[in-house]
Backbone bond lengths (Angstrom), bond angles and torsions (degrees), N, CA, C in turn:
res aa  C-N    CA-C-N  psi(-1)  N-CA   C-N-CA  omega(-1)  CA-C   N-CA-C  phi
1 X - - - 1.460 - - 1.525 110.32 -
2 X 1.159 125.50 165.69 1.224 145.39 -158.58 1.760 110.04 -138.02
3 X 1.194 101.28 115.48 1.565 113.82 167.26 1.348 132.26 -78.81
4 X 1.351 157.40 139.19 1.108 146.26 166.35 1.852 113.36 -172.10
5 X 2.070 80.55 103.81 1.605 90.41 -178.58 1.635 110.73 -54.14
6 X 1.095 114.11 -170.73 1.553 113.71 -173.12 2.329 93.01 -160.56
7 X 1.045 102.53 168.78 1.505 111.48 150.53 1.451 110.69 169.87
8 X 1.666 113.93 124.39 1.394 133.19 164.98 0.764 126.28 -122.46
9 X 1.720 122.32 141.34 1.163 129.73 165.23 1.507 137.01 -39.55
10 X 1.755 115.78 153.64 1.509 85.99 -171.47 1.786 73.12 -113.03
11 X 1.676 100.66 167.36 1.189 105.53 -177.49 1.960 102.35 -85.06
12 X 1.184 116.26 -21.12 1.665 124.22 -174.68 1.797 98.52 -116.52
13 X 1.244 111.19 164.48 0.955 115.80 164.60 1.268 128.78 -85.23
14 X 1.374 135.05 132.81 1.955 120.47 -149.61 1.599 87.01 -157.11
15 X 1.985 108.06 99.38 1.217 95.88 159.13 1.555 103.24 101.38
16 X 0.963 117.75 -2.90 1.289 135.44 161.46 2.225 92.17 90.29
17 X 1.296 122.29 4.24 1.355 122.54 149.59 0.952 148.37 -62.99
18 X 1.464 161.39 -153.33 1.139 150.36 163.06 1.640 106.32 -166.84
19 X 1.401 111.17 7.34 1.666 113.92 176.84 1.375 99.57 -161.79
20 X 1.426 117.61 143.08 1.690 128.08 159.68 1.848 99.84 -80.46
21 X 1.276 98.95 148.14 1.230 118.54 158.33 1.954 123.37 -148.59
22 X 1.186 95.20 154.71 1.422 95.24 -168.81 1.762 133.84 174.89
23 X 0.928 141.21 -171.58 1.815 126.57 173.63 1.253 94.84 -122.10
24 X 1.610 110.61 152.00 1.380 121.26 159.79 1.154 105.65 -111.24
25 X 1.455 116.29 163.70 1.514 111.44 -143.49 1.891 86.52 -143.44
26 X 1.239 116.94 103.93 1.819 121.51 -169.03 1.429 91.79 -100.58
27 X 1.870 110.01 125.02 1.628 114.93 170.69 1.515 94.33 -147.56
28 X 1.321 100.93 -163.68 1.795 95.74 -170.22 1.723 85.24 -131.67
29 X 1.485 96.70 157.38 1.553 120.12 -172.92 1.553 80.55 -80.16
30 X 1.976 108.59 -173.83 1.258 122.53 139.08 1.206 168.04 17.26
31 X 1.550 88.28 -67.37 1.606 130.29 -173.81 1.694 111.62 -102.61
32 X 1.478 91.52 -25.18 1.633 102.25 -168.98 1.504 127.69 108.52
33 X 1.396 105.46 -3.82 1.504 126.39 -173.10 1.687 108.38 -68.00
34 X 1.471 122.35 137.00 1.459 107.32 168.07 1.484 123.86 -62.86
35 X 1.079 107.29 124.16 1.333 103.78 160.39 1.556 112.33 -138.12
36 X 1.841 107.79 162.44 1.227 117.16 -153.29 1.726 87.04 -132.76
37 X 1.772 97.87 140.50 1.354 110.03 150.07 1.634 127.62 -109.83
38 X 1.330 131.98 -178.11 1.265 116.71 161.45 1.661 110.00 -148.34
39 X 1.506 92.38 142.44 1.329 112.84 -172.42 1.344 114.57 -99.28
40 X 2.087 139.92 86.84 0.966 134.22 -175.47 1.444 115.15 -136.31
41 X 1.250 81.80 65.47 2.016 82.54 162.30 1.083 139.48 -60.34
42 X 1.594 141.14 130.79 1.494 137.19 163.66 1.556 116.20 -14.48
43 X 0.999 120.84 135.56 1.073 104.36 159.81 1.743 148.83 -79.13
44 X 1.826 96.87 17.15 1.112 121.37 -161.79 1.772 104.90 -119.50
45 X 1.512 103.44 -14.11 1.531 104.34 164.29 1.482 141.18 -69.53
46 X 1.473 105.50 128.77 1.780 93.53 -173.64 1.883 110.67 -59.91
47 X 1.307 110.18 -178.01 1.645 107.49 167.75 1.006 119.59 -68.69
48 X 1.513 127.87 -35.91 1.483 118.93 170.39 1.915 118.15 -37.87
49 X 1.407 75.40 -63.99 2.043 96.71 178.68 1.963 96.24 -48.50
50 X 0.768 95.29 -67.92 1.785 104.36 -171.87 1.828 111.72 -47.34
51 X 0.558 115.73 -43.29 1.784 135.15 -157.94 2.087 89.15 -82.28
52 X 1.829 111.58 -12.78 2.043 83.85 168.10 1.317 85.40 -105.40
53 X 1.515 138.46 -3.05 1.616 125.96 162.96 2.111 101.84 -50.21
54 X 1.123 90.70 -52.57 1.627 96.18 -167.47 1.579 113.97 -64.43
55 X 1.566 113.75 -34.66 1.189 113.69 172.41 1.802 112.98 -89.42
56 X 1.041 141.74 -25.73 1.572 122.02 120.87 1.499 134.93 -42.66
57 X 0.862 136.76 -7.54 1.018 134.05 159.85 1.772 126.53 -86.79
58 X 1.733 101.48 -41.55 1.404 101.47 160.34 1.540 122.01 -83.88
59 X 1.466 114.27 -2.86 1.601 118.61 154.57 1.582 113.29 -41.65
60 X 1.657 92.77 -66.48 1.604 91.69 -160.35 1.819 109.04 -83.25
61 X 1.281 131.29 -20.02 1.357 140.87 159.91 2.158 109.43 -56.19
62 X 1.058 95.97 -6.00 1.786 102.68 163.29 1.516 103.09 -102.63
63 X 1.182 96.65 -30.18 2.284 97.56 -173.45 1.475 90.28 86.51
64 X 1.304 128.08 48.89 1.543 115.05 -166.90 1.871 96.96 -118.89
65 X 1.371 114.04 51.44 1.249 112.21 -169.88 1.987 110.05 -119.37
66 X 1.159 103.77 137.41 1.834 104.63 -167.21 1.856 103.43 -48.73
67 X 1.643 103.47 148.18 1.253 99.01 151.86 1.628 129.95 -22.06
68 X 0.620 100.70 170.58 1.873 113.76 162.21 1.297 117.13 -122.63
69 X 1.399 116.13 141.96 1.742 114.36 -166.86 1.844 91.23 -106.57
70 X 1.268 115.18 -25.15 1.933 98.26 -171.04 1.740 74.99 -137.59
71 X 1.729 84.13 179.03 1.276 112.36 -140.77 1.488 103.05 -102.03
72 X 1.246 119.95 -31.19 1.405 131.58 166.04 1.397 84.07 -145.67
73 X 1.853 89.73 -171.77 1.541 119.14 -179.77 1.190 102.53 -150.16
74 X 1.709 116.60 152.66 1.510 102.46 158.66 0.745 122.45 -114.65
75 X 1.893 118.71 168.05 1.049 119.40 -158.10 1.511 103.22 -129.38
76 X 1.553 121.50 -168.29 1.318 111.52 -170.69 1.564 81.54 -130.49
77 X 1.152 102.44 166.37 2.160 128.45 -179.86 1.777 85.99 -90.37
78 X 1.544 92.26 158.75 1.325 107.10 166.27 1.570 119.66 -115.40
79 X 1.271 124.08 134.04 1.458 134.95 151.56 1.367 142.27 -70.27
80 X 1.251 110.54 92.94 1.594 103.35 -177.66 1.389 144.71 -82.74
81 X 0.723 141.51 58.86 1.424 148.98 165.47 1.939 108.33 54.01
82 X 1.544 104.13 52.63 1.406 153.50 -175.09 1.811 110.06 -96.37
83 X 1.178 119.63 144.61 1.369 126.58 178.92 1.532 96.20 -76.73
84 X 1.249 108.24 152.71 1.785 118.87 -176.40 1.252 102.30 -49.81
85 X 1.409 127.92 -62.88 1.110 121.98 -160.04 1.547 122.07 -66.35
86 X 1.462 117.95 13.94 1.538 134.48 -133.55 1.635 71.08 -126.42
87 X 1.105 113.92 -42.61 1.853 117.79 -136.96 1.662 126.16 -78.25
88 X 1.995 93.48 -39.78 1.327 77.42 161.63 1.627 151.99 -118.57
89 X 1.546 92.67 49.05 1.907 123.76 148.62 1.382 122.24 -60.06
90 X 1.582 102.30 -42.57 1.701 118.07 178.52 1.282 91.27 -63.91
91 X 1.588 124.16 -73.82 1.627 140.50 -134.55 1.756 93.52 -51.19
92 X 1.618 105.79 -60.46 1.596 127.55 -161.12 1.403 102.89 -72.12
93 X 1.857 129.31 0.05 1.683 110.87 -178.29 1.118 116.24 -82.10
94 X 1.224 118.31 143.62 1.417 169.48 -170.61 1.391 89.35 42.60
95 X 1.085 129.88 79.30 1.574 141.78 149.93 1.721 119.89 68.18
96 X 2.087 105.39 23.86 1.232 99.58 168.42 1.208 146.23 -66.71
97 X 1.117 148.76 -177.04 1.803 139.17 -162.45 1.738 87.93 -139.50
98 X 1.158 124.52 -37.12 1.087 137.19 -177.79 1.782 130.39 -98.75
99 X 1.238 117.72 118.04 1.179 107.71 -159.63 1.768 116.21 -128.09
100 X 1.385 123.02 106.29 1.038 105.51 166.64 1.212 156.28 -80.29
101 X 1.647 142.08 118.79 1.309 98.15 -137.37 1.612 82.04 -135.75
102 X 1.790 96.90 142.77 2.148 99.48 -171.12 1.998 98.00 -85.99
103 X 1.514 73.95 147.61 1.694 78.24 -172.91 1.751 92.52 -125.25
104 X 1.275 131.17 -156.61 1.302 141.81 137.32 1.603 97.73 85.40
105 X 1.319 116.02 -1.92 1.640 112.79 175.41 1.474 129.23 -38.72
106 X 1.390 127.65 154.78 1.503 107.66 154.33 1.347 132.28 -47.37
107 X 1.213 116.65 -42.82 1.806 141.20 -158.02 1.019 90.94 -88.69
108 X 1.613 133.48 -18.58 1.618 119.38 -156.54 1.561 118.23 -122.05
109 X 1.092 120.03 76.66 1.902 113.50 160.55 1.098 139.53 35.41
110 X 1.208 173.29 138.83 1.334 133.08 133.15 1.664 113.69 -65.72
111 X 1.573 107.52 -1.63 1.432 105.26 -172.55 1.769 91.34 -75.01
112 X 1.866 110.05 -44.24 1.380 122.02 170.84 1.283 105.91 -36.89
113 X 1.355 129.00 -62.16 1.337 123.56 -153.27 1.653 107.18 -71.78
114 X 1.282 130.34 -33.32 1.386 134.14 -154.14 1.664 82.54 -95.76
115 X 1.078 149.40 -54.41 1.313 136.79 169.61 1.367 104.74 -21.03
116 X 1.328 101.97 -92.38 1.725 123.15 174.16 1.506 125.76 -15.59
117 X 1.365 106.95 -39.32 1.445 130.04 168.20 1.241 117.13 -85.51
118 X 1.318 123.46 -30.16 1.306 128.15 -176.70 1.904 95.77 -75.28
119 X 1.038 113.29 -64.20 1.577 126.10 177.85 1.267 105.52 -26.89
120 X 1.498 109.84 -77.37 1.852 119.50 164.09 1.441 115.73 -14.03
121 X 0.926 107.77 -94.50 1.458 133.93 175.90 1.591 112.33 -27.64
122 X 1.718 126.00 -48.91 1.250 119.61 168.11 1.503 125.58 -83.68
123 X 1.380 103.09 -11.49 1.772 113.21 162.31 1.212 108.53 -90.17
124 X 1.022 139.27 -12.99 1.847 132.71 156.54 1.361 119.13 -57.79
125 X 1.921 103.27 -56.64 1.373 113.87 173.45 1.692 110.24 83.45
126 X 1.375 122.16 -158.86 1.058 127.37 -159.70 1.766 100.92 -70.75
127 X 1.409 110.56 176.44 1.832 98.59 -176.03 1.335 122.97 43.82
128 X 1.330 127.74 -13.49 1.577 130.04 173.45 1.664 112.52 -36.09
129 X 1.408 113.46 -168.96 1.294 127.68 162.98 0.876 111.92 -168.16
130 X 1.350 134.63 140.39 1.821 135.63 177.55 1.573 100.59 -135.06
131 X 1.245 101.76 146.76 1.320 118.58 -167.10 1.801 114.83 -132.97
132 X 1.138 127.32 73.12 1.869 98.55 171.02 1.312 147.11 -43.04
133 X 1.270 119.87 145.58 1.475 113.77 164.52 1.652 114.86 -125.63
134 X 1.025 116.72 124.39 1.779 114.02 179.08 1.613 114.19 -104.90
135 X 1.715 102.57 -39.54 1.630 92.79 159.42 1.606 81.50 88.31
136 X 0.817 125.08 17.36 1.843 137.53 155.01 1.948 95.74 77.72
137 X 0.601 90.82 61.56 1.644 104.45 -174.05 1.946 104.50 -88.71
138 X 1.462 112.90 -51.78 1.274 88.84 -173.58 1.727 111.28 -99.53
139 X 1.396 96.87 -162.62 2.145 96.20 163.71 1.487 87.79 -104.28
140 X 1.405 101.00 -161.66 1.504 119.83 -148.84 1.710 90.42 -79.89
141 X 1.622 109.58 -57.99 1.482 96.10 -164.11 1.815 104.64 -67.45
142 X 0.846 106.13 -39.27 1.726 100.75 178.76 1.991 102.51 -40.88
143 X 1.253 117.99 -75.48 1.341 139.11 163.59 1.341 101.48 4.94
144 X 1.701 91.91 -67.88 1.931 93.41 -151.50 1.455 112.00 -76.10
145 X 1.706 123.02 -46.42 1.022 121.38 146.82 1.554 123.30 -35.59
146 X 1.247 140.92 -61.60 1.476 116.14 178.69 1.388 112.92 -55.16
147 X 1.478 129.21 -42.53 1.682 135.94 -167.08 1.587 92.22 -67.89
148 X 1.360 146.56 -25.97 1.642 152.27 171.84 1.820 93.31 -81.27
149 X 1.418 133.58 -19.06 1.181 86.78 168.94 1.793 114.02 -125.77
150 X 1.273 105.49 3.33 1.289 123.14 173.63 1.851 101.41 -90.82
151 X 1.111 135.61 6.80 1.467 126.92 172.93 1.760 83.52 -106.28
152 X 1.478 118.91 -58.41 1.327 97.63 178.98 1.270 155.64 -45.02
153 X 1.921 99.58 -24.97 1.066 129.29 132.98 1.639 129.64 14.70
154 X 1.525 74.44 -92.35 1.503 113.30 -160.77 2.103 88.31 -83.89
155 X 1.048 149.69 -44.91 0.828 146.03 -174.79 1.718 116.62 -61.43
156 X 1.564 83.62 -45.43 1.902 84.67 175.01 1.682 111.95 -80.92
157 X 1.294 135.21 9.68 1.424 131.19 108.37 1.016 146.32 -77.22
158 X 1.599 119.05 41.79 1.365 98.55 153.21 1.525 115.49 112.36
159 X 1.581 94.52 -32.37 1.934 104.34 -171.66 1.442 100.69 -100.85
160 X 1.107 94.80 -174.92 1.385 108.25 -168.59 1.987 122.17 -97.71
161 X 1.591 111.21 22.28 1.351 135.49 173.98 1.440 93.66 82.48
162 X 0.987 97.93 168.91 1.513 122.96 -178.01 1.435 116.76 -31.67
163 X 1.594 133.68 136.09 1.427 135.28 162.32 1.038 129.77 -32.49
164 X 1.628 86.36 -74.18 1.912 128.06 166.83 1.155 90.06 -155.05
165 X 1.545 73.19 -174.19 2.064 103.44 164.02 1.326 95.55 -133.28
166 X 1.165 133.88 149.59 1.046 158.58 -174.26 1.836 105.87 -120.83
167 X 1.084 113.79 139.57 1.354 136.20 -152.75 1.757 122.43 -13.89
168 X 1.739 89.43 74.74 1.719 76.71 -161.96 1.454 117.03 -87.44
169 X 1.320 123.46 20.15 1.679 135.42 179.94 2.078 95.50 -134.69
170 X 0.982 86.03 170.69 1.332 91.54 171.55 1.746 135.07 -107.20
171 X 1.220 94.56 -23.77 1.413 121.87 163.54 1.429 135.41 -71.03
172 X 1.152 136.19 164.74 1.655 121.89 -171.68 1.274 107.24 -99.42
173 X 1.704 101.32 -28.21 1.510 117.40 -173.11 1.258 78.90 -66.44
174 X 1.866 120.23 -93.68 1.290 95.65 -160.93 1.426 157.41 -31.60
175 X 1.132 94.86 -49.05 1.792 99.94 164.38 1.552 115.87 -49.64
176 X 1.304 135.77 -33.11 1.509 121.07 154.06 1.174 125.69 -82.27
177 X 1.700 114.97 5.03 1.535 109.16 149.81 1.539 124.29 -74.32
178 X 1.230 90.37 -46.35 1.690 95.65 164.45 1.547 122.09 -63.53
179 X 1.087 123.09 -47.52 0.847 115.98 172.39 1.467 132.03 -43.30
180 X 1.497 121.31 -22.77 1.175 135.77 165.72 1.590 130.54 -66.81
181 X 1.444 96.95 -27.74 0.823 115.90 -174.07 1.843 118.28 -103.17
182 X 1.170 107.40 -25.89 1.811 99.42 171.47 1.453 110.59 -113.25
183 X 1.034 89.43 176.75 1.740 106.69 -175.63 1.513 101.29 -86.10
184 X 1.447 118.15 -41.99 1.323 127.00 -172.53 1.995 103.78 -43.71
185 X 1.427 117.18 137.87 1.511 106.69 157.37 1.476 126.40 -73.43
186 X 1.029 128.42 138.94 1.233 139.48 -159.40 2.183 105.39 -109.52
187 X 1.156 105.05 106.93 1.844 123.53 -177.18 1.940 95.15 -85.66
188 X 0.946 98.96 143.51 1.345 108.26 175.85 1.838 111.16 -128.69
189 X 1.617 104.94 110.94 1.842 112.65 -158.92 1.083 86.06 -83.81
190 X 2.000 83.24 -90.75 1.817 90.51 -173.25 1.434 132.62 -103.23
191 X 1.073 104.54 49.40 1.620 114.38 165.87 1.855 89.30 -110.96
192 X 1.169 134.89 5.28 1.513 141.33 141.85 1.364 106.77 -71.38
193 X 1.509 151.08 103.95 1.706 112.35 170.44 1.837 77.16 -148.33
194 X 1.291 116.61 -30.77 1.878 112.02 161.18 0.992 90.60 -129.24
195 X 2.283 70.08 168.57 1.704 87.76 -160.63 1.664 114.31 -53.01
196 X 1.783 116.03 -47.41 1.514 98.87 -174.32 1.574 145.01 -75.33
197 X 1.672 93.01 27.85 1.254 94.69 -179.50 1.333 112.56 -93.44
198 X 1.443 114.68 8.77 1.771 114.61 -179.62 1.565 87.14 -89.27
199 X 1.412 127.90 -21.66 1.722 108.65 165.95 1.209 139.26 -56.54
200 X 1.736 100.50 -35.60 1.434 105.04 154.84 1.080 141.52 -91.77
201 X 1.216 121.41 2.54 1.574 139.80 150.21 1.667 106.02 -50.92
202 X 1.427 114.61 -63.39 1.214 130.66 167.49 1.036 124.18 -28.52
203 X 1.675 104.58 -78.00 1.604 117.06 168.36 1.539 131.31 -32.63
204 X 1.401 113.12 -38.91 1.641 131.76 -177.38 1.338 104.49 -105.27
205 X 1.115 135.57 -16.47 1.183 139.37 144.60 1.898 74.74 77.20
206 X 1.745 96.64 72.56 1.500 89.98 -177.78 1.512 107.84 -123.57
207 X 1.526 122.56 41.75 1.776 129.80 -155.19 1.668 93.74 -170.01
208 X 1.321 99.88 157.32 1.728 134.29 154.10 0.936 116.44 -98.25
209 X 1.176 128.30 -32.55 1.666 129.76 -114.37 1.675 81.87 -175.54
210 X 1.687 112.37 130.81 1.030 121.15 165.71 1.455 118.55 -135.73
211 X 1.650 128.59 127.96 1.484 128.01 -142.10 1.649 82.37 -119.63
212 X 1.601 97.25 129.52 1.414 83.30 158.94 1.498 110.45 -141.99
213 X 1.566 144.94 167.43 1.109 144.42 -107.94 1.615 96.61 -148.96
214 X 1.323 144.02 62.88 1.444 131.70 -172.21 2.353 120.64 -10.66
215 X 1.615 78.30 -65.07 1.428 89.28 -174.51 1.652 104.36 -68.50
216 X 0.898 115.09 -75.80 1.793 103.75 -175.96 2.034 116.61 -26.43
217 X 1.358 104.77 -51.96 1.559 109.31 -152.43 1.226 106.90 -71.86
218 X 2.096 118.37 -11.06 1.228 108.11 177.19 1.818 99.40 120.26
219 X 1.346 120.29 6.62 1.594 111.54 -160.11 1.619 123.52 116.97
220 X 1.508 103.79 158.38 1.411 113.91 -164.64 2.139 94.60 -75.44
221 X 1.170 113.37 -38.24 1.279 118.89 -170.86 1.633 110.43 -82.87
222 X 1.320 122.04 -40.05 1.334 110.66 151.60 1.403 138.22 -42.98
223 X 1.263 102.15 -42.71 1.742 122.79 164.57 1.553 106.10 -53.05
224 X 1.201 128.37 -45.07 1.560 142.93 -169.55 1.450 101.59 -63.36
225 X 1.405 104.00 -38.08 1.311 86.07 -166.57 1.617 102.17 -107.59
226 X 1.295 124.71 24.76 1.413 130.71 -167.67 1.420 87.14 -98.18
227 X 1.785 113.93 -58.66 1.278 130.16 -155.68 1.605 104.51 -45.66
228 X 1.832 103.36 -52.02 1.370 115.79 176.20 1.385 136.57 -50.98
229 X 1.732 99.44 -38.85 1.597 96.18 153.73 1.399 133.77 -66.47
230 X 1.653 102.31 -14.56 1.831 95.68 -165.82 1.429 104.08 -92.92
231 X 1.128 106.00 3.43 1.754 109.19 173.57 1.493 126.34 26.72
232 X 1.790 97.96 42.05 1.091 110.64 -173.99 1.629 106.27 -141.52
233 X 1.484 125.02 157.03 1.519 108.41 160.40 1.546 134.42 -34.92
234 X 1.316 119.07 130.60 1.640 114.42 174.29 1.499 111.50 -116.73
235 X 1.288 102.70 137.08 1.211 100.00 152.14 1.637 122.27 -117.60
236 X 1.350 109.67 157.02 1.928 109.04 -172.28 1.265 95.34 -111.67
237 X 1.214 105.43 132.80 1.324 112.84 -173.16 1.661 102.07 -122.23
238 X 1.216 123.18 -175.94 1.630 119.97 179.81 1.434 109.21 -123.23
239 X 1.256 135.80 174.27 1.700 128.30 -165.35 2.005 82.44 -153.41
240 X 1.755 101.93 49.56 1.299 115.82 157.78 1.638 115.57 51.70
241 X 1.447 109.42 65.19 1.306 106.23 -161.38 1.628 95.21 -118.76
242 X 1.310 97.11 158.39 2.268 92.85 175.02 1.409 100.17 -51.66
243 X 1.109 107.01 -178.21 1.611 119.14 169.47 1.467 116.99 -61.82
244 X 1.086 128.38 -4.52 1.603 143.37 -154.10 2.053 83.46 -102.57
245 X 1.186 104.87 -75.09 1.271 101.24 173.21 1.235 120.76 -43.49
246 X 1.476 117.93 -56.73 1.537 117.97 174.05 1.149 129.66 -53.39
247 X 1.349 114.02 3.38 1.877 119.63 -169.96 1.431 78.76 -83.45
248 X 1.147 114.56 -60.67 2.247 117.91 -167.32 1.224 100.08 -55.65
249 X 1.377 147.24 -39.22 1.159 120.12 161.82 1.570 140.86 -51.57
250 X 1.263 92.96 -52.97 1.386 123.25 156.87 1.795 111.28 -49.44
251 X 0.674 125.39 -25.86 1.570 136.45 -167.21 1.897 99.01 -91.15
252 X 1.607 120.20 -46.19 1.130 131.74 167.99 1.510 115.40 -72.65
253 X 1.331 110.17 -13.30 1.441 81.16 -179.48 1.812 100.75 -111.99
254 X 0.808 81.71 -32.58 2.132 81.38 173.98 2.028 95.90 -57.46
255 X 0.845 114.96 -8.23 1.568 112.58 168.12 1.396 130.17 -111.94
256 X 1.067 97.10 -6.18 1.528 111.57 161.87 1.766 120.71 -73.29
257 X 1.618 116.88 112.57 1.448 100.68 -169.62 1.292 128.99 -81.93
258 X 1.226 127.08 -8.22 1.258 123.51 160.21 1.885 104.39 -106.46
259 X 1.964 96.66 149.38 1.509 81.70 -161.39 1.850 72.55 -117.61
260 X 1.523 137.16 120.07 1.297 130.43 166.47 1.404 133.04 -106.18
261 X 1.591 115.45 0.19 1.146 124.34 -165.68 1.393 105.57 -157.68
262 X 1.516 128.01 139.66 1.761 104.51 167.19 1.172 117.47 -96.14
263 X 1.653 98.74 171.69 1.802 105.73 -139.84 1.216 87.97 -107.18
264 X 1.602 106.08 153.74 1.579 115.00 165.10 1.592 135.08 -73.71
265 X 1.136 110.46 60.37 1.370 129.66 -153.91 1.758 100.94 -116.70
266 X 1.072 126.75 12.12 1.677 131.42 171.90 1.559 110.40 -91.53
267 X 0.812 143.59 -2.21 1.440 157.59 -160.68 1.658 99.21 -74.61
268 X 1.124 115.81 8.32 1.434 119.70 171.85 1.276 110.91 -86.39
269 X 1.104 113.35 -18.74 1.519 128.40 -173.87 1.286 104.37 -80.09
270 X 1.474 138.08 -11.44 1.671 132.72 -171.49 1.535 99.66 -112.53
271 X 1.509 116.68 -8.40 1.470 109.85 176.21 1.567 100.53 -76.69
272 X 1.549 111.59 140.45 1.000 118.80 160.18 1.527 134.55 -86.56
273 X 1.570 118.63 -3.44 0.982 123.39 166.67 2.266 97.25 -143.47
274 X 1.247 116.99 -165.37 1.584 102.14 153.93 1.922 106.12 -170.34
275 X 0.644 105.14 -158.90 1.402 123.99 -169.65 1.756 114.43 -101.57
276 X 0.944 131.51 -6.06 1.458 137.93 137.47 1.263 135.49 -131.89
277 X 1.499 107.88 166.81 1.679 118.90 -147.92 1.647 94.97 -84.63
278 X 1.274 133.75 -2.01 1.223 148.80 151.55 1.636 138.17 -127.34
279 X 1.827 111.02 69.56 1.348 126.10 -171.74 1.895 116.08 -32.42
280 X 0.941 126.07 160.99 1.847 126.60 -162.48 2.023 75.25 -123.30
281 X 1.141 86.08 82.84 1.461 99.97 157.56 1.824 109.06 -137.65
282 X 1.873 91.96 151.56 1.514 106.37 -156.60 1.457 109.99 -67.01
283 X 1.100 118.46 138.91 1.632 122.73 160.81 1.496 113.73 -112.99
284 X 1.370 104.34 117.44 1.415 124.14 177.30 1.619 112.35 65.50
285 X 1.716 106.58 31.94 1.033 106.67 -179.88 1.453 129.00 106.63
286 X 1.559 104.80 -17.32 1.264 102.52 179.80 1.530 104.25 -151.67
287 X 1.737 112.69 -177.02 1.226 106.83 -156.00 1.693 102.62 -140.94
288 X 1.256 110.55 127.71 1.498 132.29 171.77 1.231 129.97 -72.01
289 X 1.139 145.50 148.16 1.666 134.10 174.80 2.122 88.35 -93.96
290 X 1.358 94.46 151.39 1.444 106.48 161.58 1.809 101.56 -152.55
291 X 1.339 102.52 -164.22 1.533 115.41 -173.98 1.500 85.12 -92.17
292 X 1.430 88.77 140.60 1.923 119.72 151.72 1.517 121.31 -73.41
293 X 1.792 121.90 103.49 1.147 124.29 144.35 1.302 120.66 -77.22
294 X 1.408 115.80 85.85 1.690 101.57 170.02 1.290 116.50 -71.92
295 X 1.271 122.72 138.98 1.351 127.58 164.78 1.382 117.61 -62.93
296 X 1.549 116.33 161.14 1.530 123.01 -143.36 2.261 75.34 -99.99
């Protein structure tokens, strides 16, 4: 096998960072074909947390990843915690229908956020979709009140209210408190981060929508069989990796058999530089597997 650290800039700030760093890891599938994984953990994770980055990473550096049942998937653009008028350039890149947009910031309002959303939402237009992310930012009553005025939002343009929200408490409990309480569907990120926390998601019956993460959970086939227990919609989202990483995402969701939502798999779009001579960014909205040129 073959080592090769890497580090790029991010064009937004993600995570309180401003660059990925990490090794790519070159082995051969099967057949004998190169293939590459990548190993990029936070830099804030213990080894436990770090060590299913490494065993995803030597997943896909074997080529040891399931068929694919469809041909692409789509995905949704991301929103960053941007002034309205900023926002919908993000919402509309590279030809998404679906838009996620982060709310719940320090710097940002909820008067900020419902702008921001409001903007989204009328640059999508008819058939659109808007989606939040808070990244577990508030408690429950904060939560429900913003998700009552950010679905209205989106309703008094035109759409059809909010997607989801995606992890707007931080807790599991909470999120099935809320959940009781709004209409909005409720995605569960990172109260996903091991495998048995989709049990207690389960257990409290505290999600719609279950997100799961290639590199964190351990692999594209671990994910397979996560998805199967949560017997619920998934979406795969990315935890901002070069395109090398994003193939394993990408790899999980073209194998996933029902496809109900698009996945957060555009995040190629915030690298400012990446790790192959052809980035896995969406066309017309959605996203293809091809071969990896990594650069030397």
């Amino acid at each position: 096998m073959e080592f090769r650290p890497f580090r790029i800039p991010l064009t937004t700030r993600f995570r309180g960072v401003t660059e990925r760093s990490g090794v790519l890891v070159r082995g051969s599938g099967p057949d004998g074909a190169e293939a590459w994984g990548e190993y990029s953990p936070f830099p804030d994770y213990t080894p436990e947390r770090a060590s299913r980055w490494w065993a995803a990473a030597m997943e896909a550096a074997r080529g040891d990843w399931p068929a694919p049942v469809h041909a692409s998937v789509e995905v949704n653009s991301i929103v960053p915690e941007v002034a309205p008028d900023a926002a919908p350039a993000h919402a509309l890149a590279n030809g998404c229908r679906t838009a996620k947009v982060k709310v719940g910031g320090r710097d940002s309002s909820l008067a900020d956020d419902v702008a921001r959303v409001a903007a989204v939402a009328r640059a999508l237009g008819p058939g659109g979709k808007v989606r939040v992310d808070a990244n577990g930012a508030w408690d429950v009553d904060v939560a429900q009140r913003a998700l009552r005025e950010l679905d209205a939002a989106v309703r008094d343009a035109g759409l059809g209210g909010l997607e989801y929200a995606e992890q707007p408490c931080a807790s599991v409990e909470e999120l099935a408190t809320l959940r009781r309480r709004t209409p909005v569907p409720i995605a569960a990120d990172e109260s996903v981060r091991i495998p048995g926390d989709v049990d207690d998601v389960l257990r409290l019956d505290a999600a719609d929508i279950v997100v799961l993460k290639a590199a964190p959970l351990g692999g594209v086939r671990a994910c397979l069989e996560l998805a199967e227990r949560a017997a619920r919609p998934v979406v795969v989202s990315s935890a901002m990796e070069s395109s090398v990483g994003l193939a394993a995402g990408l790899a999980l969701a073209l194998a996933l058999p029902e496809q109900t939502h698009a996945h957060g798999l555009g995040t190629g779009a915030l690298l400012a530089a990446d790790t192959v001579a052809r980035p896995l960014i969406p066309r017309d909205g959605r996203l293809s597997p091809r071969p990896l040129e990594v650069m030397a």
